[in-house]
MDTraj code that builds the backbone (N, CA, C; nanometers):
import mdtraj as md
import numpy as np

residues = "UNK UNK UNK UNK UNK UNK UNK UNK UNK UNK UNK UNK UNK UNK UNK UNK UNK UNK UNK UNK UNK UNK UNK UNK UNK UNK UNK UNK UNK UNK UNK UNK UNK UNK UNK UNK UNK UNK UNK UNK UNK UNK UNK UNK UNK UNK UNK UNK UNK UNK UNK UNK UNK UNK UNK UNK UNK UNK UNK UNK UNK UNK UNK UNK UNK UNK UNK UNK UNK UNK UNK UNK UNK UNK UNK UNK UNK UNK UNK UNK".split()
xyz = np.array([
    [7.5192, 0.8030, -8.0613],
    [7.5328, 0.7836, -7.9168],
    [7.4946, 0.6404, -7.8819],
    [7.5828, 0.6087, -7.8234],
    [7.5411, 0.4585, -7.7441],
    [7.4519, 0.4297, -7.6380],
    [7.3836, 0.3452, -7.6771],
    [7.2739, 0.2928, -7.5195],
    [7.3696, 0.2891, -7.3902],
    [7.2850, 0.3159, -7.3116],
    [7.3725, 0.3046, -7.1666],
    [7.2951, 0.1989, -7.0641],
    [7.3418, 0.1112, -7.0246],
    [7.2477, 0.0364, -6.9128],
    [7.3914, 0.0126, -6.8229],
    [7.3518, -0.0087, -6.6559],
    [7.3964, -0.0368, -6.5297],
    [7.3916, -0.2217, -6.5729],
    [7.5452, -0.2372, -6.4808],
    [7.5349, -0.3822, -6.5112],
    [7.4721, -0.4706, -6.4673],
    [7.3640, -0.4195, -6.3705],
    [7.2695, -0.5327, -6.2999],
    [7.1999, -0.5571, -6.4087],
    [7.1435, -0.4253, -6.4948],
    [7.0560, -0.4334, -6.5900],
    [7.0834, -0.5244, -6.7175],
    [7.1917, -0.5496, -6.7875],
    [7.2454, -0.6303, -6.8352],
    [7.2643, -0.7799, -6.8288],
    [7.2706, -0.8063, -6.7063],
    [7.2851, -0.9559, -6.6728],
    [7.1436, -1.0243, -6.6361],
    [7.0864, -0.8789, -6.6135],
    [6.9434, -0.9447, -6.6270],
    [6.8641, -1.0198, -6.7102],
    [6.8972, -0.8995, -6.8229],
    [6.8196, -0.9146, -6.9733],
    [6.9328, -0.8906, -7.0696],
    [7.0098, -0.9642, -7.0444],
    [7.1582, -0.9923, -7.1956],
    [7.0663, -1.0522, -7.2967],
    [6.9946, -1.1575, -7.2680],
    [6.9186, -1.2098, -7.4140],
    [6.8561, -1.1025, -7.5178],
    [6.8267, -0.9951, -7.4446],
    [6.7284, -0.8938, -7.5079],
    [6.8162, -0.7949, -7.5509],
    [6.8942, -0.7352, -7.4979],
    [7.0077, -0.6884, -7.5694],
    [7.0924, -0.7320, -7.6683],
    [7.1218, -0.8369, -7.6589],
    [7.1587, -0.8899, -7.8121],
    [7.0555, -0.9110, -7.8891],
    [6.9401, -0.9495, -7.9013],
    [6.8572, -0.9362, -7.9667],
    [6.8200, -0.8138, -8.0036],
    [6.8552, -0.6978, -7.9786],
    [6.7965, -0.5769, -8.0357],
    [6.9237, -0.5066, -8.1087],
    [7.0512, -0.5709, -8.0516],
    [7.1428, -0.4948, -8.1372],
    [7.1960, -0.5619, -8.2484],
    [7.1984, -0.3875, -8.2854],
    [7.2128, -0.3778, -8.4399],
    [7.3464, -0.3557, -8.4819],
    [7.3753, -0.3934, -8.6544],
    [7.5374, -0.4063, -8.6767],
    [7.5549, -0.2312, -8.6453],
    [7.6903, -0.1956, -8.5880],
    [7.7470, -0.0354, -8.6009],
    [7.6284, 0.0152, -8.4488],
    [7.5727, -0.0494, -8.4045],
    [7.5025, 0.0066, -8.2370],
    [7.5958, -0.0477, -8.1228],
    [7.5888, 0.0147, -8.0595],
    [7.6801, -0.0485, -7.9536],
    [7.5762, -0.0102, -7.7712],
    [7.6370, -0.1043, -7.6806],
    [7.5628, -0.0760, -7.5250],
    [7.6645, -0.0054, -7.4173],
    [7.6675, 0.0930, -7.4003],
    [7.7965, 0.0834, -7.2924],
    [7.7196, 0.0592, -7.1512],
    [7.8045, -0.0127, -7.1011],
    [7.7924, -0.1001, -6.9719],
    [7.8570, -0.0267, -6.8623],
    [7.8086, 0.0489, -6.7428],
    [7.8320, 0.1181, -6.6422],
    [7.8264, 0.0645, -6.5145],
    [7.9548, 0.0983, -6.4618],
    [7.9011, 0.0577, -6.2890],
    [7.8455, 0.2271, -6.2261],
    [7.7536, 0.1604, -6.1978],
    [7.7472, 0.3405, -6.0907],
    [7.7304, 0.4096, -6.1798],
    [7.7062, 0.4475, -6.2918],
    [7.6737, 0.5263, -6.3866],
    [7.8220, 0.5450, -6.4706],
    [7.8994, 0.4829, -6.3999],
    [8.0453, 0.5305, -6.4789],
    [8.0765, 0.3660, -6.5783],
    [8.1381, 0.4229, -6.7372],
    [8.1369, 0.3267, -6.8172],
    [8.2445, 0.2593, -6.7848],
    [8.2169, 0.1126, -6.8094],
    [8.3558, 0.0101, -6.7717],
    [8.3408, -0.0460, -6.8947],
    [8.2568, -0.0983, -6.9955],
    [8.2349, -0.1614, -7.0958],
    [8.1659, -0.1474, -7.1952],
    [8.2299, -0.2150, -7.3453],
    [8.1335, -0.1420, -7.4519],
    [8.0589, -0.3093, -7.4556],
    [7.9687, -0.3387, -7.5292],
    [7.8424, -0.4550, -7.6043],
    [7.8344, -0.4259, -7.7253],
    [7.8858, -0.4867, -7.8047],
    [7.9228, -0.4476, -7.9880],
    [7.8529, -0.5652, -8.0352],
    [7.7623, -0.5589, -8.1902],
    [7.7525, -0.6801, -8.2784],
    [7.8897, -0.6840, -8.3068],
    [7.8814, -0.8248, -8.3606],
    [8.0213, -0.8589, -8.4458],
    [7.9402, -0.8565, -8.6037],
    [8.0840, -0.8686, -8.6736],
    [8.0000, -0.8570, -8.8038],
    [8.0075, -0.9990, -8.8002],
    [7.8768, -1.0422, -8.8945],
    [7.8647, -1.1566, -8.9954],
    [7.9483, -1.2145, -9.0845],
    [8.0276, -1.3537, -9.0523],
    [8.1367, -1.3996, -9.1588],
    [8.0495, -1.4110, -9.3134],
    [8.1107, -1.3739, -9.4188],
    [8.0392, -1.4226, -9.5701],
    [8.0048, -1.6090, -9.5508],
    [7.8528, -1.5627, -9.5644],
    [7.7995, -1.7018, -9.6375],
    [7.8970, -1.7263, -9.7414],
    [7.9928, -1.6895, -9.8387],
    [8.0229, -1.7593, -9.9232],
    [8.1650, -1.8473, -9.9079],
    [8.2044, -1.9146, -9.9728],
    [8.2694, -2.0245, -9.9033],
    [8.4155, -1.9986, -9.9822],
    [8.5783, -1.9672, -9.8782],
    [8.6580, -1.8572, -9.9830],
    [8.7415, -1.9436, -10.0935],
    [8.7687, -1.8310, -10.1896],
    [8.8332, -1.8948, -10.3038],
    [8.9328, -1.9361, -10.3065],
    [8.9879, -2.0936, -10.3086],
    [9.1296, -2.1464, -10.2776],
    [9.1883, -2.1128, -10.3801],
    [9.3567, -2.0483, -10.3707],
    [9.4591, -2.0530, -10.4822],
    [9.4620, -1.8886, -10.5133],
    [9.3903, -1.7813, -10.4825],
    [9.3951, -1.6599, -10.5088],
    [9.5253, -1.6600, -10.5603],
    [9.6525, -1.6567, -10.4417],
    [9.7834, -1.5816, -10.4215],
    [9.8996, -1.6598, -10.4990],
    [9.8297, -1.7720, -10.5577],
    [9.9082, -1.8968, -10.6006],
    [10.0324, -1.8471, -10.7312],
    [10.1515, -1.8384, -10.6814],
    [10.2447, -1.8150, -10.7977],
    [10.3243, -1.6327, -10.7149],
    [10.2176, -1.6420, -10.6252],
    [10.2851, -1.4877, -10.5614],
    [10.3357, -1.4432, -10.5012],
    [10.4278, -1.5620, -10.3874],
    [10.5275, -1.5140, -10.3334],
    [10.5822, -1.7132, -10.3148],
    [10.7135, -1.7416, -10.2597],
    [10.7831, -1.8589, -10.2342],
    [10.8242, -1.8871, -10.0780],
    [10.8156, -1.9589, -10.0769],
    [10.8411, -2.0212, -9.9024],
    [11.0171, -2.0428, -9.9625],
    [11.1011, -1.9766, -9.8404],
    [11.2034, -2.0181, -9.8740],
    [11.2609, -2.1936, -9.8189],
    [11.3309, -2.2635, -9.8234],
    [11.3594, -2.3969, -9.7729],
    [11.3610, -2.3937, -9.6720],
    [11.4390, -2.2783, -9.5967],
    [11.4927, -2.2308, -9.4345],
    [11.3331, -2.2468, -9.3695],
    [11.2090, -2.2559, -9.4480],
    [11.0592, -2.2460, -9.3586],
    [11.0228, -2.3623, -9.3075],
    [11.0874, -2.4768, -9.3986],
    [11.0807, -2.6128, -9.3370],
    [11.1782, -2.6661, -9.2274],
    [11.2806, -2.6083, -9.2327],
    [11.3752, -2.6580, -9.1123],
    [11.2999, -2.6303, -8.9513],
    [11.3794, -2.7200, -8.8954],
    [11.3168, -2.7325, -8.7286],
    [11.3589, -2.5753, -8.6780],
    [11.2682, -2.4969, -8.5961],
    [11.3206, -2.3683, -8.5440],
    [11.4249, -2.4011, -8.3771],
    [11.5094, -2.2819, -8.4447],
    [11.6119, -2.2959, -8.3259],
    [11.5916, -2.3299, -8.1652],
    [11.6726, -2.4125, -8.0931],
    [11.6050, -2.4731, -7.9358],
    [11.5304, -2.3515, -7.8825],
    [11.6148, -2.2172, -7.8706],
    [11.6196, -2.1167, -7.8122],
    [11.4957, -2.0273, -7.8173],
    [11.4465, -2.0485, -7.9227],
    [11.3177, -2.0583, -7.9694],
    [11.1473, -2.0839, -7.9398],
    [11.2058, -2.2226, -7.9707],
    [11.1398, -2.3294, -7.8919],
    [11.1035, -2.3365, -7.7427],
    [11.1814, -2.2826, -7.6939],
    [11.1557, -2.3064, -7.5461],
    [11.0833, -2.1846, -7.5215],
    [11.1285, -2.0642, -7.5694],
    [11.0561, -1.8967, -7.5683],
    [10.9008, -1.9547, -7.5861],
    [10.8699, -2.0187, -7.6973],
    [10.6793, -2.0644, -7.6901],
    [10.6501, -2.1370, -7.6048],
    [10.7292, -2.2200, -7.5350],
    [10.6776, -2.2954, -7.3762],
    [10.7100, -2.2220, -7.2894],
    [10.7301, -2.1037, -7.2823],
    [10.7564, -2.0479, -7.1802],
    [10.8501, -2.0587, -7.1415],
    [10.9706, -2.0813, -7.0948],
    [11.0996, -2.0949, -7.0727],
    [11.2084, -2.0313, -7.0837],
])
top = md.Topology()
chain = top.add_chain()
for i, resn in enumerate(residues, 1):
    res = top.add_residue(resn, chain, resSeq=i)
    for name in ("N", "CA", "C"):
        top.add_atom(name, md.element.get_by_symbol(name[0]), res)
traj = md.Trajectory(xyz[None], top)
């Protein structure tokens, strides 16, 4: 079961709530007693630093990956 606090209570003391939560605990955040929001840890990225070249030899970029993408395209990611 998840902690429950009102969101006044939260914005009060957010420092202390993250400080007490734990990985897999979560806060749900209520207006009025009714939940609007969860407060999750995130997990921890690995201290270790990742291994370049794993996939190397395991799949091919075809040529078509370097060509310029179509106008029609192009304009779809600016919005347009």
């Amino acid at each position: 079961m998840a902690k429950q606090a009102n969101i006044n209570e939260v914005k009060t003391y957010l420092s202390r709530y993250l400080a007490e939560l734990k990985p897999g605990e979560s806060v749900m955040i209520c207006n009025h007693n009714h939940p609007v929001a969860e407060l999750r840890a995130v997990s921890q990225p690995s201290s270790r630093p990742p291994k370049l070249g794993v996939a190397k030899g395991e799949f091919q970029l075809p040529d078509s990956f370097f060509e310029p993408l179509p106008e029609d395209l192009l304009k779809a990611f600016q919005g347009e």
